[in-house]
C-alpha positions in Angstrom: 6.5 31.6 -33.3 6.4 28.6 -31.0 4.3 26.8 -32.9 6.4 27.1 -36.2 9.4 26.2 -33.9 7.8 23.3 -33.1 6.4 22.1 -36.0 10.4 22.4 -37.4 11.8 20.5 -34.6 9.0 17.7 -35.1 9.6 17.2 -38.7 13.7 16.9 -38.1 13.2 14.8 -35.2 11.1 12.4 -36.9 12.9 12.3 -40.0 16.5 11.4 -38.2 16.2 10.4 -35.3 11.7 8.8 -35.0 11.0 10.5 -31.6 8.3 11.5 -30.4 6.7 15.2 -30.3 9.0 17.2 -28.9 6.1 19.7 -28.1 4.6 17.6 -25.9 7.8 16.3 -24.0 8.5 16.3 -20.6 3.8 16.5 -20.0 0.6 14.5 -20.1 -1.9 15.2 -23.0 -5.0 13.6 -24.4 -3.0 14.4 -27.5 0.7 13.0 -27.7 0.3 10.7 -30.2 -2.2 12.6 -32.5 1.3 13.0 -35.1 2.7 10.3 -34.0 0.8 7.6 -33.9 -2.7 8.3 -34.4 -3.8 5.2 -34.6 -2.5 3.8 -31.5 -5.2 4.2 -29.2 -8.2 2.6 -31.7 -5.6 -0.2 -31.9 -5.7 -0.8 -28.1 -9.9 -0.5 -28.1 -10.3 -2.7 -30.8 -7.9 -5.7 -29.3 -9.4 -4.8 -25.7 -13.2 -5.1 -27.1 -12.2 -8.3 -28.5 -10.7 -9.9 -25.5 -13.5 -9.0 -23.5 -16.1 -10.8 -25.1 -14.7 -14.2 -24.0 -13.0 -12.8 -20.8 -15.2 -10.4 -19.1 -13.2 -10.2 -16.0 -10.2 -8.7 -18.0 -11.6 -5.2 -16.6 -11.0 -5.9 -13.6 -7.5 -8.0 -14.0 -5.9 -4.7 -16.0 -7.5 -2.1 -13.6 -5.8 -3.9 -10.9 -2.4 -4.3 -12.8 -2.2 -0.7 -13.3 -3.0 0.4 -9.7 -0.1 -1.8 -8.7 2.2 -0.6 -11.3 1.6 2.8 -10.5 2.4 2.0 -6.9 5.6 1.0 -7.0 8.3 3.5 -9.0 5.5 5.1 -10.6 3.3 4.1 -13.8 5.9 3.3 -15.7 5.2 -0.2 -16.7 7.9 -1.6 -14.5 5.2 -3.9 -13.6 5.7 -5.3 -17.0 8.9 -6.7 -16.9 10.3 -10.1 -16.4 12.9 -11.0 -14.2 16.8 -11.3 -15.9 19.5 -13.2 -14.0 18.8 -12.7 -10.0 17.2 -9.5 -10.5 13.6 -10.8 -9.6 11.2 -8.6 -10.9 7.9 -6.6 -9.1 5.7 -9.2 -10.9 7.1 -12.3 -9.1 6.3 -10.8 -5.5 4.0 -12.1 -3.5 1.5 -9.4 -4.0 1.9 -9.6 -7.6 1.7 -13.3 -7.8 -2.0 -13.3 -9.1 -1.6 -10.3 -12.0 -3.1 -11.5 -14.9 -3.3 -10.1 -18.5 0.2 -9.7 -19.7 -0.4 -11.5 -22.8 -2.9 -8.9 -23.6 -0.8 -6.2 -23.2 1.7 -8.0 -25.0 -0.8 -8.3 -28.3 -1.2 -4.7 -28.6 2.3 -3.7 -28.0 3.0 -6.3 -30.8 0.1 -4.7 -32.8 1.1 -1.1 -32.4 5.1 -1.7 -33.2 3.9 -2.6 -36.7 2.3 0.4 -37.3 4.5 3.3 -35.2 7.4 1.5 -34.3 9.3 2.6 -30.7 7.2 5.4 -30.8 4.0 4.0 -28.1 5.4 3.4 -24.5 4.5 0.0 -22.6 2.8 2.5 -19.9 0.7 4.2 -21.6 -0.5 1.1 -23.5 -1.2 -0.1 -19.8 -3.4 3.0 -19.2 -5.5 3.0 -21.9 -6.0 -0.7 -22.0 -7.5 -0.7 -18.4 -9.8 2.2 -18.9 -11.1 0.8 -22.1 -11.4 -3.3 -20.7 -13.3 -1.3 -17.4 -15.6 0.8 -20.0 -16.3 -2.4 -22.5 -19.6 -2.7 -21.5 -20.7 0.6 -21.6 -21.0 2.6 -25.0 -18.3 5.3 -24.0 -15.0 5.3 -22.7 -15.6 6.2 -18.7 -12.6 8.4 -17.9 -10.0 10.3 -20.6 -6.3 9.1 -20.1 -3.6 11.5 -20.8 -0.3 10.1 -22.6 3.1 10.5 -22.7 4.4 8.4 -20.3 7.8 6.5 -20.7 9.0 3.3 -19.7 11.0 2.8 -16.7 13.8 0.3 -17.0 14.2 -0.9 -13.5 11.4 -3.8 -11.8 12.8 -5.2 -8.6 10.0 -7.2 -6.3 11.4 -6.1 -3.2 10.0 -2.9 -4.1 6.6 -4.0 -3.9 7.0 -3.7 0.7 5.3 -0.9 2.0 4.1 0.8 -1.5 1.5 -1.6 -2.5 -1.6 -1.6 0.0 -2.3 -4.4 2.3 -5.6 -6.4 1.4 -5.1 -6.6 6.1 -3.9 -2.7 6.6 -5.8 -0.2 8.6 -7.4 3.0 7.7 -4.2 4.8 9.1 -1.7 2.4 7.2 -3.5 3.2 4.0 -3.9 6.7 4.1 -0.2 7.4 5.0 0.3 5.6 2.0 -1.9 7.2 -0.3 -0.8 10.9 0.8 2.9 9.7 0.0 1.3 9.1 -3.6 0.2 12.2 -3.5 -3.8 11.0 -3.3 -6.2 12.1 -0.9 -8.8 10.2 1.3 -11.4 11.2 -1.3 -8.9 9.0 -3.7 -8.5 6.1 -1.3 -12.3 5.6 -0.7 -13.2 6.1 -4.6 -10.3 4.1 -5.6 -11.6 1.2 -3.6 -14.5 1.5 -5.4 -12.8 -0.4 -8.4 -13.2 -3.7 -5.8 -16.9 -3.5 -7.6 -15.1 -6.1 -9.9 -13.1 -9.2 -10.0 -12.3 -12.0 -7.5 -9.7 -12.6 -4.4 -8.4 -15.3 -3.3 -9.2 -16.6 0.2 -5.9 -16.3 1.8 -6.1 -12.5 1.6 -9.0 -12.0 3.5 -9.0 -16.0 5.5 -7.5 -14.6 8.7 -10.8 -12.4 9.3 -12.4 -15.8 9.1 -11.3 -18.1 11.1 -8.4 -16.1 13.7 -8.9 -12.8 13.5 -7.5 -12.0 17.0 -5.9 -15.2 17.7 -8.8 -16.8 19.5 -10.1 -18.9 16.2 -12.5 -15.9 16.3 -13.9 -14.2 13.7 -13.5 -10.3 12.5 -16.2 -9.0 14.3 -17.0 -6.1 11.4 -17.8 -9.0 9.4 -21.6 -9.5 8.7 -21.8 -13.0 10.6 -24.0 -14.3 7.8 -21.5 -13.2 5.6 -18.6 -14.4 7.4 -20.5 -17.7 7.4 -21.3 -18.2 3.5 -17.3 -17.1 2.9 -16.6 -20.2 5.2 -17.9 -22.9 3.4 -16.6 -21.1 0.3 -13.1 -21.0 1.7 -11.7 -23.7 3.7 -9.1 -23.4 6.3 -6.7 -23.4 5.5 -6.8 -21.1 2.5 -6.3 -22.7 -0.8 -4.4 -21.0 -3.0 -6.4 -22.3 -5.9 -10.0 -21.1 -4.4 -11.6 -16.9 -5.3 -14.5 -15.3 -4.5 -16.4 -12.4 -5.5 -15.1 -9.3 -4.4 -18.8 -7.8 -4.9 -21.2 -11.1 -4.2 -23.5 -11.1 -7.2 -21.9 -8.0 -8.7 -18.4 -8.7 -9.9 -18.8 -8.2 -13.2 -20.6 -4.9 -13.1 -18.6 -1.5 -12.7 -21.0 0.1 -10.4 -21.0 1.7 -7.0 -22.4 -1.7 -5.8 -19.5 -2.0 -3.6 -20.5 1.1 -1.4 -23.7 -1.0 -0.6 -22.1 -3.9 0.6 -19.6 -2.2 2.5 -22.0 -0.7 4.8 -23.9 -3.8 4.9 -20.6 -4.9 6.6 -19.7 -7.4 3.1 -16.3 -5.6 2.4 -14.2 -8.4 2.3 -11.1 -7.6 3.0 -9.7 -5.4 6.4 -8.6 -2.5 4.4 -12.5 -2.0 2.4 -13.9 -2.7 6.0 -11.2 0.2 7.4 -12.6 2.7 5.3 -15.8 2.9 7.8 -13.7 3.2 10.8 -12.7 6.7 10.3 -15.1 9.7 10.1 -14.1 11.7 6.8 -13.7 8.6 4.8 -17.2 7.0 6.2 -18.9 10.1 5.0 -17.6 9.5 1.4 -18.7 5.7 1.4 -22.5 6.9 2.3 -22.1 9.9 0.0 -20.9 7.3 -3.0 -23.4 4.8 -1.8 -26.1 7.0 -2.5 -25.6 8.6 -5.5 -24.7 6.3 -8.6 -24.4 9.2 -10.9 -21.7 10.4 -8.3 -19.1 7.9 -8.6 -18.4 7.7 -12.0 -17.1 11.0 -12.6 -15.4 10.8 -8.7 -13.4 7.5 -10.4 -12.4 9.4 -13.3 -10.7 12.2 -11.8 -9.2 10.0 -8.6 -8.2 7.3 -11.6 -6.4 10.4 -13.8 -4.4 11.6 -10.6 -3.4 7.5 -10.0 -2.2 7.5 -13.8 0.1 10.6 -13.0 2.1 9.4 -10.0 5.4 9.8 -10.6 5.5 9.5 -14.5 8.7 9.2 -16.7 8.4 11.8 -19.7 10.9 13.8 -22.1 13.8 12.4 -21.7 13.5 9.7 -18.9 13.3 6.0 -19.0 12.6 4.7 -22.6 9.9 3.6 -24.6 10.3 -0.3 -24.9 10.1 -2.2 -28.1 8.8 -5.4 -25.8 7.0 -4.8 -22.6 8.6 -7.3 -20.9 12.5 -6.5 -21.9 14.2 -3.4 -21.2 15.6 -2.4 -25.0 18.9 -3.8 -25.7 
């Protein structure tokens, strides 16, 4: 019976009005678009596979962008949009200053409104592109992402304070944080993990470098050798124009590498070196550290529960026609 019902409202709906499936309102499936627009997500892979082959660092630039979308108002793409009048927008924030890989997003959004028009939101396109610019060099996606998200229509950068995580913040700090997310300290220490890849700039890790306590000293959990090589990398003070690898000699591999370096006492910035100063999330490092095979299916589910934190669906928010503009 339900599924006649719904197979009737799905065939009105899309004749007057070109919504989305009704059925799978107001949830999260693998599925949403299979009626929809079942082409959507080979659209994103194929534009993703392409970018990657002359910007391998892409993985890391989207995986970032949607870990601080999700963040702040939820994953709902409010990342994505560009300030109007004096409303400045979550992108121009401090924090958000070095988010790269809108015009990506903006190719397949462009590419997927020819073919299903209104019908594929701006966050789920954000979802699925991260997962598959992470998983590009491997032969298989590495975690599902369930869709159905819709777009939020509100981006104010003052939002950004005290829901994105401090590259400085303690072990406390970040796990009060996390919990009000509604992720665990299994979460927080796998979630890190994704700092396998890409680059920082000096000024968010500088201060453990040259004044960590105020004495010109440095951070004393810092491998000295370490410390030293990042010196004559990053000059004080910090230039904004100067990154390093996150993972020396590893940055462009998704791996548990970063587990290693972290208890070689490499994590470069407070918060990766936090996650050894309490005793639960220590025991995860050593147990992610140790077992390759372990962390891949640990990101996956940690990286599913990030995608879900406080979605839009059914009836809320909208789905954008441009990522960057709320709909007129």
């Amino acid at each position: 019976m339900r599924a006649g019902y719904c197979i009737f409202i799905l065939l009105v709906s899309l004749t007057l009005f070109g919504i989305v499936d009704v059925c799978n309102a107001g949830k999260l499936s693998n599925k949403f678009y299979k009626r929809t627009c079942p082409r959507a997500e080979q659209i994103v892979k194929e534009i993703i596979q392409n970018r990657t082959q002359s910007n391998p660092s892409l993985g890391a630039r989207l995986i970032r962008m949607q870990f601080h979308d999700c963040f702040v108002r939820g994953c709902d793409a409010s990342v994505l949009l560009d300030t109007v009048n004096n409303s400045t927008a979550e992108k121009e924030a401090i924090p958000n200053s070095s988010l790269s890989g809108f015009d990506v997003i903006d190719d397949i959004k462009t590419a997927i409104e020819r073919v299903c028009p209104k019908v594929v939101s701006c966050a789920d396109i954000l979802a699925l592109a991260a997962r598959d610019a992470v998983s590009a060099p491997f032969s298989k996606p590495l975690w599902d992402v369930q869709l159905g998200r819709r777009d939020g229509m509100v981006s104010l950068s003052t939002e950004t304070n005290g829901n994105l995580p401090s590259p400085f913040a303690n072990f406390t700090s970040l796990i009060q944080l996390f919990n009000r997310k509604g992720l665990n300290v299994n979460d927080l220490v796998v979630l890190s993990g994704a700092h396998t890849i890409g680059v920082a700039h000096c000024a968010t890790f500088s201060s453990r470098l040259y004044n960590f306590t105020g004495k010109g000293d440095a951070d004393p959990s810092l491998d000295p050798t370490y410390a030293e090589a990042l010196r004559k990398q990053c000059p004080n003070p910090a230039s904004p124009t100067i990154t390093v690898e996150m993972d020396p000699t590893s940055s462009l591999s998704f791996d548990n590498h970063y587990y290693d370096i972290l208890l070689q006492k490499k994590g470069l910035f407070g918060s990766d070196a936090a996650l050894l100063t309490n005793r639960n999330s220590s025991k995860i490092v050593t147990r992610l550290q140790r077992s390759r095979s372990s962390f891949f299916p640990a990101f996956a589910k940690s990286v599913k529960k990030m995608g879900a934190i406080e979605v839009l669906t059914g009836n809320a928010g909208e789905v954008r026609q441009n990522c960057r503009v709320v709909n007129p």
